[in-house]
C-alpha positions as CSV (number, residue, x, y, z in Angstrom):
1,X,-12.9,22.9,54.1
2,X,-14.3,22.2,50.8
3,X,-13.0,19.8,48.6
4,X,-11.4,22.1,46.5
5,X,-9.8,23.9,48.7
6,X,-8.4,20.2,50.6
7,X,-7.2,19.4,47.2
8,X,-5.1,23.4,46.4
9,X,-3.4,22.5,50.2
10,X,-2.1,19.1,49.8
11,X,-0.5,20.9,46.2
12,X,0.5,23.5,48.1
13,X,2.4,21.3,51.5
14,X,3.4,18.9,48.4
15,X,5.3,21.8,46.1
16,X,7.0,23.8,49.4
17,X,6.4,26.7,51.5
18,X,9.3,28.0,49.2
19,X,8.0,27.4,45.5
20,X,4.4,28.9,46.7
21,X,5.8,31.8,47.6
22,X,8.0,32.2,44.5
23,X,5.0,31.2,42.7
24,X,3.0,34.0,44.5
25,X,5.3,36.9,43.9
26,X,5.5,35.9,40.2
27,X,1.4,35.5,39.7
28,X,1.3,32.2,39.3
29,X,-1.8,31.9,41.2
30,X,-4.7,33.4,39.6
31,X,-7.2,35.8,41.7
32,X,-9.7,32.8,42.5
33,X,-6.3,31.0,44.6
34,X,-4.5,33.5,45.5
35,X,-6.7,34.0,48.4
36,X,-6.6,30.3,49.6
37,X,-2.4,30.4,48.9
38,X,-1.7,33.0,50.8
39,X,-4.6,31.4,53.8
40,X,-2.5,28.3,53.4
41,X,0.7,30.6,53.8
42,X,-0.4,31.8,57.0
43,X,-1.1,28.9,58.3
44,X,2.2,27.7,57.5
45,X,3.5,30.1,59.5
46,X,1.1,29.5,62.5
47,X,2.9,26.1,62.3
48,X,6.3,26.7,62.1
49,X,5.7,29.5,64.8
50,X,4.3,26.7,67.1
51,X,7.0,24.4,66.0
52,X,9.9,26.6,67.4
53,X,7.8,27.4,70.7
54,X,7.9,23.7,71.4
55,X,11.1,23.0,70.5
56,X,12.4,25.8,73.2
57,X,9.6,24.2,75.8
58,X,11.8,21.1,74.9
59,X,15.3,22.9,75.1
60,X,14.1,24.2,78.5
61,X,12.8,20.8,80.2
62,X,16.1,19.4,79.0
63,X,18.3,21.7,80.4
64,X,16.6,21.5,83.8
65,X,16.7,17.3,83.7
66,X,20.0,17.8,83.2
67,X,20.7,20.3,85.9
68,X,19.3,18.5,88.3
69,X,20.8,15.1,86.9
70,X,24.2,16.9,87.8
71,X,22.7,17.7,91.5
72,X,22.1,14.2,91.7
73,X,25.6,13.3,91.0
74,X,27.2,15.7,92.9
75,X,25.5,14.6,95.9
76,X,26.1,11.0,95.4
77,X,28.8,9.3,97.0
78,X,31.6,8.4,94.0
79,X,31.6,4.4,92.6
80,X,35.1,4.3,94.5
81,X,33.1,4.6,98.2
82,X,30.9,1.7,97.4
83,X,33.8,-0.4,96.2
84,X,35.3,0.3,99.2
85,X,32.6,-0.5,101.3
86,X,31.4,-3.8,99.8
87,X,35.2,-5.4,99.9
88,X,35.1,-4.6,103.9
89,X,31.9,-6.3,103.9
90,X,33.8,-9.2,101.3
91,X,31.5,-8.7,98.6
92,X,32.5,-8.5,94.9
93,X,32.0,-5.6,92.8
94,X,28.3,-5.3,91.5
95,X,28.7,-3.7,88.5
């Protein structure tokens, strides 16, 4: 990237994905820009677009942790057993 163009991005991120594209539609970029705005724009979107793929990566891996959390659970004895079982062996409580 040139210089130029490093400096027309960091105006662009700094104004808004929002304002540039109001600023598009309404010419505000003249024909030498509008180019590199609507590159930026795209890339932008490439973002977001990996953003949300992540964030459902995320959703997914949470939802199995907490499936199999719940397995675990199920499967374990309740608190009340081991209570039980350490006063017969005359132990205190260890939690």
């Amino acid at each position: 990237m040139t210089a130029d163009k490093d400096r027309l991005f960091k105006k662009l991120e700094h104004v808004g994905e929002h304002v540039v594209r109001e600023n598009l539609e309404n010419g505000v970029y003249g024909p030498n820009r509008r180019g590199l705005v609507e590159e930026w724009l795209e890339q932008f979107e490439d973002n977001d677009e990996a953003e949300l793929l992540l964030d459902e990566e995320h959703e997914d891996e949470a939802g199995a942790l907490a499936s199999e959390a719940r397995k675990v659970a199920d499967e374990s004895p309740p608190k009340k057993w081991y209570q039980r079982l350490l006063k017969k062996r005359g132990k205190d409580d260890p939690s």
